[in-house]
LUMVO-201153 format. One line per 10 residues: number of its first residue (from 0); their letters; for each residue y negated, z negated, x of N, C-alpha, C. Coordinates in steps of 0.02 Angstrom, whole numbers. Each point is the difference from the previous one (the first is absolute). Layout:
<sites>
NUM) a) Y:Z:X:Y:Z:X:Y:Z:X  ...
</sites>
This chain:
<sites>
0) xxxxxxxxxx) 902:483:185:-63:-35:2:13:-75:1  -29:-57:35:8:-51:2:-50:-21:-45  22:-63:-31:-21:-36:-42:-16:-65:34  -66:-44:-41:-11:-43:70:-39:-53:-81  23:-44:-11:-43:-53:-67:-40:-45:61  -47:-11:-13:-44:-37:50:-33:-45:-56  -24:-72:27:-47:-42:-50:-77:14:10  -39:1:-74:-58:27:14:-41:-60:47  20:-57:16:-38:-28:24:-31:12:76  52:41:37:11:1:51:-7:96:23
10) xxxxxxxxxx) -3:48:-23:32:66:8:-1:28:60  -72:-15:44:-1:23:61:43:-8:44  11:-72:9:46:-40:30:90:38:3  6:-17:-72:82:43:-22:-3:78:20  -47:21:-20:4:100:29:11:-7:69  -47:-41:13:36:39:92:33:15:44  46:-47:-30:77:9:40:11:42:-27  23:18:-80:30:51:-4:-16:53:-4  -81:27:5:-32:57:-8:-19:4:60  23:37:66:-45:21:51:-77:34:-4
20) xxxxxxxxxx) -5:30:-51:-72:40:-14:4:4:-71  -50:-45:-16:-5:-28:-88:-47:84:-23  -21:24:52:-41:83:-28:56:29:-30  74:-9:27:44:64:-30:50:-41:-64  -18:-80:-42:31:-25:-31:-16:3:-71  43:-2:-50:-21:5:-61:15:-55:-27  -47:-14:-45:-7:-80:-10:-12:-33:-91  39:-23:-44:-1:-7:-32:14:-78:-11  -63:-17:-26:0:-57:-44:-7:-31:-73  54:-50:-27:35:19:-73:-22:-61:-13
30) xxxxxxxxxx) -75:-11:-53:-21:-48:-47:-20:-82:47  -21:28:50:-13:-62:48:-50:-61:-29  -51:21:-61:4:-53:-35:13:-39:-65  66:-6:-15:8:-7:-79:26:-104:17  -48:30:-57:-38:-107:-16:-33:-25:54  -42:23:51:-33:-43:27:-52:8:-46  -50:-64:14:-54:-2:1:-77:54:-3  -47:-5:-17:-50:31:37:-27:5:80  16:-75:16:-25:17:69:48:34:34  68:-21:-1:69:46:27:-15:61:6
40) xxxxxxxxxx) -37:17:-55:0:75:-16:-43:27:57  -57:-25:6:-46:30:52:29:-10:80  48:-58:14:13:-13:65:55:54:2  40:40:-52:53:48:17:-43:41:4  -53:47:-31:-21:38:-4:-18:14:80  -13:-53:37:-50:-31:46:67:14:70  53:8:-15:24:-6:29:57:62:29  11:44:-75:20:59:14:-74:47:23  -62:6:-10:-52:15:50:19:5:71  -4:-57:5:-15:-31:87:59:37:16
50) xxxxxxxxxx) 70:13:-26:66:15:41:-18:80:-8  -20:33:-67:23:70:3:-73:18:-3  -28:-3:-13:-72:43:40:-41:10:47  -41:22:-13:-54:-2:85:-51:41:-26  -74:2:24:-32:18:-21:-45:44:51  6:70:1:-28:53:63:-45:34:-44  -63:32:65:-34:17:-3:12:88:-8  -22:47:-55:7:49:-12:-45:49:-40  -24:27:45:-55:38:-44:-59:-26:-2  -32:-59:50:-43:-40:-11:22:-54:-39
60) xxxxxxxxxx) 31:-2:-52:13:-57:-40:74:-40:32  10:-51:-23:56:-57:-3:39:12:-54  75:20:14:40:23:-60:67:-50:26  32:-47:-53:57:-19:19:65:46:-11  35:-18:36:55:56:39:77:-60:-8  37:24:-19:72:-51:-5:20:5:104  43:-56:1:23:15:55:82:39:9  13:-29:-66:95:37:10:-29:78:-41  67:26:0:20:66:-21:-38:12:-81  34:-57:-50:-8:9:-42:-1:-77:-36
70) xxxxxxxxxx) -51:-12:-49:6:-64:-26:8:-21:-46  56:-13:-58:-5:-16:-75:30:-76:-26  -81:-1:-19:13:-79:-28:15:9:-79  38:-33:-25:50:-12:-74:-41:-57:-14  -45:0:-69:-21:-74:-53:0:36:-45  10:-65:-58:-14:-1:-79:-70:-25:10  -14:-24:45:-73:-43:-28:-50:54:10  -55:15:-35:-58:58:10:-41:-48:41  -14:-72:-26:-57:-21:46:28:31:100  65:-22:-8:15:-6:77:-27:105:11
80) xxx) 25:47:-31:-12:43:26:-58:18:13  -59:-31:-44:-74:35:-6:-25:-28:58  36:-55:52:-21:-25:52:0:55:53
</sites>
């Protein structure tokens, strides 16, 4: 399995080269915010969104859907997870 550390600022950008199809990638991110700020907090939050989700229509309703395989984000902070 390849291993791939990417900066959260950027993720879309860094996956693509090395992930041909981010559907079949497993993706783990480890404490992406320890000591920022509050606002930090919402622009990461804001930002692993935009890279690994999407939001389809199912059943009549709008359900968000990851885009890779599998997605686990790692914090100590609860505020960051309840986001």
């Amino acid at each position: 399995m390849e291993e791939a550390r990417l900066p959260v600022e950027e993720p879309k950008r860094d996956i693509a080269p090395r992930t041909p199809n981010l559907a079949d990638a497993i993706v783990c991110i480890d404490d992406p915010i320890s000591s920022l700020d509050s606002n930090h907090v919402f622009q990461v939050v804001g930002v692993i969104r935009e890279a690994f989700f999407h939001q389809v229509q199912a059943n009549g309703n709008m359900e968000w859907r990851t885009r890779c395989k599998q997605l686990f984000v790692l914090t100590h902070n609860f505020n960051f997870f309840s986001l």
